[in-house]
N, C-alpha and C positions, 0 to 999 in steps of 0.2 A: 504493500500500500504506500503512494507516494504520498509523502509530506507535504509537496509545494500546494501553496494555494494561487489560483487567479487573481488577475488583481483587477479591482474594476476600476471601469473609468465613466469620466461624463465624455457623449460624444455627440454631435453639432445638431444640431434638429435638423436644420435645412439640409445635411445628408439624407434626411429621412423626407422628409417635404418637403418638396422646391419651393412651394406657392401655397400660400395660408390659404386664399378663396378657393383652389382651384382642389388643394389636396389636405389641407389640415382640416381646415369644417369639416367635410365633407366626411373621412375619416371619425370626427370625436363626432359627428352625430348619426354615426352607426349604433345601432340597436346595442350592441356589445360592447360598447366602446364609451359611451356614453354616463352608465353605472359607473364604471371605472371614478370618473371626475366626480359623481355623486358620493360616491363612499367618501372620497377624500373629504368633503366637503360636509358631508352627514346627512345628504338629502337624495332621496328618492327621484331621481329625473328621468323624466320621457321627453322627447324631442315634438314639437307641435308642427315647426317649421325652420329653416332657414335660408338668409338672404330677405327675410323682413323688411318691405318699404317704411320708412320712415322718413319721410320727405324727399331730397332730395339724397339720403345717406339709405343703407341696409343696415340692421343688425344681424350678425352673424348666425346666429342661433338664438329660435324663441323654443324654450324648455317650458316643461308644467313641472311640479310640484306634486306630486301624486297624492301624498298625504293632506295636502291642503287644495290642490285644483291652484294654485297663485301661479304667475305664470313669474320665470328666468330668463334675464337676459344676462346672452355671453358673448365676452367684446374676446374675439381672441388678437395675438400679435405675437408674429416670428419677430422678434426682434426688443430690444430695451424699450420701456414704457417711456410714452411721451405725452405731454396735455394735448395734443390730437387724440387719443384715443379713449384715453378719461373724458374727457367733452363728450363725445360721442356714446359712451357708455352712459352716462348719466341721462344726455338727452334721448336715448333708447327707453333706461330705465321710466321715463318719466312720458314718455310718450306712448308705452304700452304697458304704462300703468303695471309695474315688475313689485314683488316683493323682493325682489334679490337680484344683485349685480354683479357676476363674475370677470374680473379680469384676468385673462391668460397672457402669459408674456415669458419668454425664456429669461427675459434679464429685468429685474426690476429697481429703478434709482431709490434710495433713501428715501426722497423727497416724496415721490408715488407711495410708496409705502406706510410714508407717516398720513399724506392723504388720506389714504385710507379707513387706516386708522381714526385719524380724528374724525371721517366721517360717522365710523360706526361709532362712536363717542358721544355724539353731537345730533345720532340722529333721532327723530321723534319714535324711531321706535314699528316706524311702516317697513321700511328697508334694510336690507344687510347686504353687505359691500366686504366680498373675497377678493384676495388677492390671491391668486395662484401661479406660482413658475413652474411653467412646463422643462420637464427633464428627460435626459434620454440615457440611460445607463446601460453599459457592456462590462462582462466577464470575461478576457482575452477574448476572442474571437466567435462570442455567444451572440446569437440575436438580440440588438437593442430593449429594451423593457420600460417601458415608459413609464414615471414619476409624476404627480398633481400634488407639488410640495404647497403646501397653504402658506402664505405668511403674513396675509392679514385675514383676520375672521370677525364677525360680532362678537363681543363678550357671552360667555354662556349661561350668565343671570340675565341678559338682557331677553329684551320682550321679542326682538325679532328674531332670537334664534331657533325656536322652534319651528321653522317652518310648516311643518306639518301637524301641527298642535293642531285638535278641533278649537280651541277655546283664544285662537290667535283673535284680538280684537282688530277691526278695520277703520279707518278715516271715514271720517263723515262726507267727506267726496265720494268714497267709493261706497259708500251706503248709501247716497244721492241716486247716484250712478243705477245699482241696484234696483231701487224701488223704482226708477225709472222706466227700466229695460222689462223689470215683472208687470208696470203698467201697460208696456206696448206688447210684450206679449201677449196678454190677456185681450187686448182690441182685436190682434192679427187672429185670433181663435175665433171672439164674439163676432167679427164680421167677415169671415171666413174667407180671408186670405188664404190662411195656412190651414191644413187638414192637423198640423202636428207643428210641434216647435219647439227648439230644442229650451232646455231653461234656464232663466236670468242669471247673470251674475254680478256682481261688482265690481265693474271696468268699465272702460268707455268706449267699447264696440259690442256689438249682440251681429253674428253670421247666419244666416241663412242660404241654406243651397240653392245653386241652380244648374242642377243635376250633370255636371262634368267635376272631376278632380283637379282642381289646381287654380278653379276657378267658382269665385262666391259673391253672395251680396253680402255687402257689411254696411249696416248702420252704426251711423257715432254720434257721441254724445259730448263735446269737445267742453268741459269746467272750467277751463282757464280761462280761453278765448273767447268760451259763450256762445257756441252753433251746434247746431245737429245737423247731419246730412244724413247721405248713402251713397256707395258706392261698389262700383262692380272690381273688384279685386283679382287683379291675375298674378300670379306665381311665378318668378321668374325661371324656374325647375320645367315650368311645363310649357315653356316658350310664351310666355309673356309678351313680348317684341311682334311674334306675328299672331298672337290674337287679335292686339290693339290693332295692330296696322289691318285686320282684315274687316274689325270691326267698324273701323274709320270709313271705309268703304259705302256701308251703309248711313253714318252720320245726320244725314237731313233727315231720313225716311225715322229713324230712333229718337231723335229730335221731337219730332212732330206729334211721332204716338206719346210721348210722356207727357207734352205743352211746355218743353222748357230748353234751353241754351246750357249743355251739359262742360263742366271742364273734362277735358280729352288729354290723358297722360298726366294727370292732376300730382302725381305720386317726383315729377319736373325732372324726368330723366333718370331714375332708381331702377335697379333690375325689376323689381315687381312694377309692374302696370295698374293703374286705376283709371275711371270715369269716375266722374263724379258733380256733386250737387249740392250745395248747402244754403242755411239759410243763420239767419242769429237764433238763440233760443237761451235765458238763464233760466238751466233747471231750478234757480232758488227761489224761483217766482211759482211757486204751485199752483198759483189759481190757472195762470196761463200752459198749464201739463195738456189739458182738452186738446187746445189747437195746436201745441206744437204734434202731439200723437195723433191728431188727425194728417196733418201734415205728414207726417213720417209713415203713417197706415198707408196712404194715398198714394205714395210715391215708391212706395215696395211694393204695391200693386203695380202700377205703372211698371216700374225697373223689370219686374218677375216676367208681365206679356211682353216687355218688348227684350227683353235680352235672352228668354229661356230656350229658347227654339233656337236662337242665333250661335249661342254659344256652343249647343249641342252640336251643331252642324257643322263648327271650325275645323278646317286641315291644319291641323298641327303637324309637323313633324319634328326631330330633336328637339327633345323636350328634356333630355336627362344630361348635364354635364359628363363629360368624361374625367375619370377620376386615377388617378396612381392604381395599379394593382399590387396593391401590398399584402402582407403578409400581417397575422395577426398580430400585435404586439403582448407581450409577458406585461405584468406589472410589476416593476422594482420594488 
């Protein structure tokens, strides 16, 4: 029996993935792959979607929360953390309404870290904000085994870190939100829009199908800025690019059946595609809830005849990025 042992080492990420869009997402939101970064982290995660429009940016990955339904956003980065990507992390977080903000990054400054930190310090208690360096570890000449070293977390007395606690309390926006989305859905029933629907949550979109994958209506309910709209949502997985463009095609004739001047690529150049429509509305004005949900009843009616049949009928083709074929990875 030999004595020597291996000796490991840290060895480069981008030996392993050239390109963070094209082959690191893609990779950490495999079904298998995925858990891995939950364990480290202490939370249960399922992938919902990624490359998430959020204006004119993507988020890389939207995750749920399985224990609680809350949904994760994850900012990844080959490379040392920089206020480009904190910005963007935050403004994800806040735009799709995240209990939790993971940043991945092989190299992280001080400075990012202590951010961090003081953010989960400082916060009200809705949010929790990870920091994780991604690693890649070899045993002489063993298959890399990849590392979700955490090095900043919420405190584990604090209130956000149960993620999956039933007894997590919510922001009275996102309880707004809620009773909102439970009052439109109950219209969409009583006036028989929908035969079925899926139910309300606390956030500021409520989806509804229109019977192709990768392709939805979403209505929003925007608390900051004070509008409700809807929108037709494409995916940019399922060629995004040429539904809009085929959809555009028809433009006047979609136009005319709804009664309205729709924004076209509303989503200003983001891999995912949207139409879309809005109007003002402060849900904190209750009395006026009637007309903004007749409004919004009215107009997912509309969206539903005039996009359902179109959408079905789209030639899509390449619709799945092409990805590294790799090999599983070990966990260090």
């Amino acid at each position: 029996m030999s004595n020597t042992l291996g000796v490991m080492k840290l060895i480069e990420v981008r030996d392993y993935w050239r390109n963070e869009a094209q082959h690191f997402t893609p990779w950490l939101a495999g079904e298998e792959n995925l858990p891995l970064l939950g364990e480290a982290l202490g939370i249960e995660l399922e992938v919902e979607d990624i490359e998430v429009s959020v204006g004119p940016y993507s988020a890389d990955i939207l995750a749920r929360d399985t224990g609680s339904g809350d949904y994760v956003v994850i900012e990844n980065q080959l490379g040392k953390t920089n206020h480009d990507h904190l910005g963007k992390a935050i403004t994800y977080g806040a735009a799709l309404d995240a209990a939790a903000i993971v940043w991945i990054a092989t190299d992280f400054s001080d400075e990012h870290k202590r951010g961090l930190d003081w953010l989960n310090d400082n916060s009200s208690g809705e949010v929790a904000f990870f920091g994780v360096r991604l690693e890649l570890w070899q045993i002489d000449d063993s298959r890399p085994a990849v590392r979700f070293n955490v090095i900043s977390r919420p405190p584990e007395t604090g209130p956000v870190f149960a993620l999956g606690g039933s007894g997590k309390p919510i922001s009275e926006r996102k309880k707004l939100q809620g009773e909102f989305w439970s009052a439109f859905r109950t219209r969409l029933l009583e006036e028989r829009v929908l035969t079925s629907a899926r139910k309300a949550r606390p956030q500021y979109w409520y989806t509804i199908a229109l019977g192709r994958t990768g392709i939805t209506l979403s209505t929003v309910a925007n608390t900051t800025e004070n509008w409700i709209g809807i929108r037709v949502y494409m995916r940019s997985k399922y060629n995004a690019e040429g539904a809009l463009r085929q959809l555009m095609t028809q433009r006047e004739s979609i136009e005319s059946e709804i009664g309205a001047q729709l924004e076209w690529d509303a989503s200003g150049g983001a891999m995912d595609k949207t139409i879309a429509l809005k109007r003002s509305a402060d849900l904190r004005k209750r009395d006026e809830w009637p007309e903004y949900l007749s409004w919004l009843v009215d107009m997912t009616a509309k969206f539903r005849k005039a996009f359902m049949n179109r959408v079905k009928s789209l030639e899509l083709e390449g619709s799945e990025e092409e990805s590294l074929d790799e090999a599983e990875l070990p966990v260090a």
